[in-house]
N, C-alpha and C positions, 0 to 999 in steps of 0.2 A: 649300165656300168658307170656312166659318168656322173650320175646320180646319186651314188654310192660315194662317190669321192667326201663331197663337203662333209657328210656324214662322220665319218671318219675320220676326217678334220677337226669335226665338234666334239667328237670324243676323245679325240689325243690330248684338246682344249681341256675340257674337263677333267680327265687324267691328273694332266698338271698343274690345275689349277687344286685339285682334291691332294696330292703329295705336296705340293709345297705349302696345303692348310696345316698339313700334321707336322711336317720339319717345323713353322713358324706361327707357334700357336697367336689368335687372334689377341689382341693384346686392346684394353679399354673396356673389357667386359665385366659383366658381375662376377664378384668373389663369391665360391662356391656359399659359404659360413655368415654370409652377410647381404645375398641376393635380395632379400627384402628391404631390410633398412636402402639399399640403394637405390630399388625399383621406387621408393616410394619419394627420391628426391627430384622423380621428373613430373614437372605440374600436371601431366594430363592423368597421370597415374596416382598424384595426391591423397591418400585418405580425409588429409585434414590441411590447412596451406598455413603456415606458418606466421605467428604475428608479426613478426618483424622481419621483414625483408632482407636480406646480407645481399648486396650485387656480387661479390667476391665468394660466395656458399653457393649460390642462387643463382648466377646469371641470366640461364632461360626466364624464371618465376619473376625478376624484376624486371625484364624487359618484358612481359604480359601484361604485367602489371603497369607500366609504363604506357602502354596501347590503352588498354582498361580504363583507365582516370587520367586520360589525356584532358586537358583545360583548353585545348581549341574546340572539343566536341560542344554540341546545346546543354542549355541547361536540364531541356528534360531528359536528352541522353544521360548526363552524367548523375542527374536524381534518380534515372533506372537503374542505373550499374549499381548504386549505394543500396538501393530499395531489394536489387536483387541478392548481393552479399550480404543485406540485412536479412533475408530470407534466410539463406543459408547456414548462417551463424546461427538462426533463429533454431534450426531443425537439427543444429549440432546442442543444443539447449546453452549455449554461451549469449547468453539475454544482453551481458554490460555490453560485448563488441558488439551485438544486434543494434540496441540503442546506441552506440555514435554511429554504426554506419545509416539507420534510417534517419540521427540528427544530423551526420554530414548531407546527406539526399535533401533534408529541408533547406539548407544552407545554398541550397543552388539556385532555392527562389525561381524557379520554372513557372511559367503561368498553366500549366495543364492543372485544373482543379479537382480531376479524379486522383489521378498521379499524387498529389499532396494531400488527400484525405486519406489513400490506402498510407501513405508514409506515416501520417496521425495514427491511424489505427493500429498498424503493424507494430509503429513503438509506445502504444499502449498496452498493446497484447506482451511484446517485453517488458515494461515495465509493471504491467501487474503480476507477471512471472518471479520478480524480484522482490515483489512485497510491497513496489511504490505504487500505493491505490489510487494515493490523491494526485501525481505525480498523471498514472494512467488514463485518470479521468479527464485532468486537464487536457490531455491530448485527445482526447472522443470528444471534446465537444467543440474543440479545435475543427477535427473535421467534420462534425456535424456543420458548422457555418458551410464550411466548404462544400459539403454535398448531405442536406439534410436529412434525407431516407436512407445512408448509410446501414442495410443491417445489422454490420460485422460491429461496426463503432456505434448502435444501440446495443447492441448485445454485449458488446465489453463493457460500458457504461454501466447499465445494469448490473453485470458481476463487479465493478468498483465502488458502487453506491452498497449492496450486500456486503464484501467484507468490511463496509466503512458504517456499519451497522444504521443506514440509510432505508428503514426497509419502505417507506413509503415511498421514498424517489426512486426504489428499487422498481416498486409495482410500475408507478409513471411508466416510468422507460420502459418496461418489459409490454405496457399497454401498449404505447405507441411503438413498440415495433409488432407487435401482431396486427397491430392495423395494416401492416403491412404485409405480414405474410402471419396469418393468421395459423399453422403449421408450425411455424418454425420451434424446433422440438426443444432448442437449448430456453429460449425466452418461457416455453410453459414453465418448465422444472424450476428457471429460476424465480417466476413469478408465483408458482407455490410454495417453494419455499419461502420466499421474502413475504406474504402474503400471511403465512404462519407465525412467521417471527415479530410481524409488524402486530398482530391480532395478540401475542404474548407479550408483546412489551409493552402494549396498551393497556391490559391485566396490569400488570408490575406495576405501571404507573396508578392506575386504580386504587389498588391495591395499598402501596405507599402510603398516595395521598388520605384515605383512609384512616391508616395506621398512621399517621404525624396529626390529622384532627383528631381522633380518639387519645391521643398521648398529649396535645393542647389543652385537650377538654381534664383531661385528672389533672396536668400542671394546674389549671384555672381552678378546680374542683379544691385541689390541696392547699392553692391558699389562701382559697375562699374560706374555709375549716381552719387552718392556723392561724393563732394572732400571736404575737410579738410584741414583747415590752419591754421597755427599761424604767429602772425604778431611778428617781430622787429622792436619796435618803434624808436629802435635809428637810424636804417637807414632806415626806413620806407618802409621795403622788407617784402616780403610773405612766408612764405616755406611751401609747399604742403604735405600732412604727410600721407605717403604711406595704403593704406586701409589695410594691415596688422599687421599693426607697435602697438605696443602696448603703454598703457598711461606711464609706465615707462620710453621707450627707448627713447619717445618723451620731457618726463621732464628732459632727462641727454643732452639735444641735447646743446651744447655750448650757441645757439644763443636764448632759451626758456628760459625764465623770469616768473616765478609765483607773480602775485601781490594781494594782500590783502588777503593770503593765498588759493586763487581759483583760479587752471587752467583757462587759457581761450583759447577757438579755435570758424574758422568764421567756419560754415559747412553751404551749400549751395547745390543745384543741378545743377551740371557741365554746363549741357544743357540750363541752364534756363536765360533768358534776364537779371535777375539782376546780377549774375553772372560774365557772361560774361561782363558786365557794369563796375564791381567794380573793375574786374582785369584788364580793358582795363587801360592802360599806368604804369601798374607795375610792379613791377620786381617780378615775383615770382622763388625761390629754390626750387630744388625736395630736398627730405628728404633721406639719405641715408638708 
C-alpha cells in the first residue's frame, strides 16, 4: 500500500500538468501554415544556410558560425573548415561561393601540403564547372608542385588542356597519370578522346598546309602566264611591268603617263597568239 501512494502522486502530477497544457496552449511553436519555412530557420535543420548572415534573423546560425571561423583556431583548422564549405557549396552546384571559400582556405597559408593541393584541386574542379579552364588549370599544377602524383589534379588537368583544345598536352597528362594508376577509367576516355581529336587536327593541318602550297603554286603559275604593260605613246615603246611591282612604283616610272585620270595597262597572256602578234615588231622595256 505504501507503494501505491508516490504512484498516485505522479499521476495527479501528470493530470495537472496535461489540464493546464490545454487551458494555456504552448506558446513559441510552429504556425500550423508555415511549420516549414520555420523548421528550416534552425541551423541544424537548414536545407541550404543562407549567404549572408543577419545576427538579428539568425542568432543561433551567427553564433556557429562565430565558433566555425574563429581566427584564434590554426591555420590548417581554419583552411579545413573553408575546404570543407567549399565542399558543400561544391555539391549544392554554387561553383562562385565554392571558389572563394577554397580561395579564402588558400589564404590561411597552413604548411600541411596535402591540405593545399586538395584546396588547388578542389577549386579547379570549380572553376572548370564555370568555364574558367585556364583559370582551373593554373590551379592543377599549382598543386601538382605541391604533391606531384596528385590524380584528381592530373585528371582535371587533362580535362582543362581538352576543352582548351590542348589535345597533345591532353594525351601527356592523361599518360602520366595512368602511369600511375594504369585503371583509372576517367584518364582512358579522356585520353581517347583527345588522342582522336589531336590525330584530326593533325589532318586539318596537313591538309591546310597543302591546300595554301597548291593555291601558292596557281598564284605563281598565273603570273608566271600574265605579263603587263604600259605603252609610251611618244615613242610608241612597251615596258613590261614586273609581276611584283606594285601600282605606285609603276605610276612614279619616268616614262608612265596617267590620262583622263585612269591608269591604263595592256595585260594579256604571255603564251597566247594575240600576244605574241601585238608585240611582234616592238620594242618593248623591262621595268626595273
Amino acid at each position: 500500500m505504501a507503494g501505491s501512494q508516490p504512484d498516485a502522486a505522479d499521476d495527479r502530477d501528470m493530470d495537472a500538468f496535461l489540464d493546464k497544457f490545454r487551458s494555456q496552449p504552448y506558446r513559441g511553436g510552429f504556425h500550423e501554415d508555415q511549420w516549414e519555412e520555420e523548421f528550416d530557420k534552425i541551423p541544424l535543420f537548414m536545407k541550404k544556410a543562407p549567404s549572408e548572415v543577419d545576427p538579428k534573423e539568425n542568432p543561433d546560425l551567427a553564433c556557429l558560425q562565430s565558433i566555425i571561423f574563429d581566427e584564434e583556431r590554426s591555420p590548417e583548422e581554419q583552411a579545413k573548415t573553408y575546404k570543407d564549405e567549399g565542399n558543400d557549396y561544391f555539391k549544392e552546384k554554387d561553383y562562385k561561393k565554392a571558389v572563394i571559400s577554397y580561395t579564402e582556405g588558400l589564404k590561411k597559408k597552413c604548411v600541411d601540403p596535402d591540405l593545399n593541393a586538395v584546396l588547388y584541386t578542389n577549386r579547379a574542379a570549380a572553376q572548370y564547372y564555370l568555364g574558367n579552364f585556364r583559370s582551373a588549370l593554373s590551379d592543377v599544377m599549382a598543386a601538382r608542385k605541391l604533391k606531384p602524383h596528385h590524380l584528381k589534379a592530373i585528371t582535371r588537368g587533362a580535362l582543362c588542356h581538352l576543352e582548351l583544345k590542348h589535345f597533345a598536352e591532353a594525351v601527356s597528362w592523361c599518360d602520366e597519370g595512368l602511369h600511375i594508376d594504369a585503371k583509372e577509367k576517367k584518364l582512358l576516355e579522356v585520353r581517347v578522346k583527345a588522342d582522336k581529336l589531336k590525330r584530326t587536327e593533325q589532318r586539318d593541318v596537313r591538309k591546310a598546309r597543302l591546300k595554301e602550297k597548291k593555291q601558292q603554286n596557281q598564284n605563281e603559275a598565273l603570273l608566271q602566264a600574265i605579263k603587263v604593260y604600259f605603252e609610251d605613246e611618244d615613242r610608241t615603246e612597251l615596258y613590261q611591268v614586273p609581276p611584283r611591282s606594285t601600282l605606285l612604283q609603276v605610276l612614279q616610272h619616268p616614262r608612265y603617263f596617267v590620262k583622263a585620270l585612269t591608269p591604263a595597262f595592256l595585260i594579256c597572256v604571255g603564251a597566247s597568239p594575240f600576244c605574241k602578234n601585238y608585240l611582234q615588231g616592238r620594242k618593248v622595256h623591262r621595268v626595273k
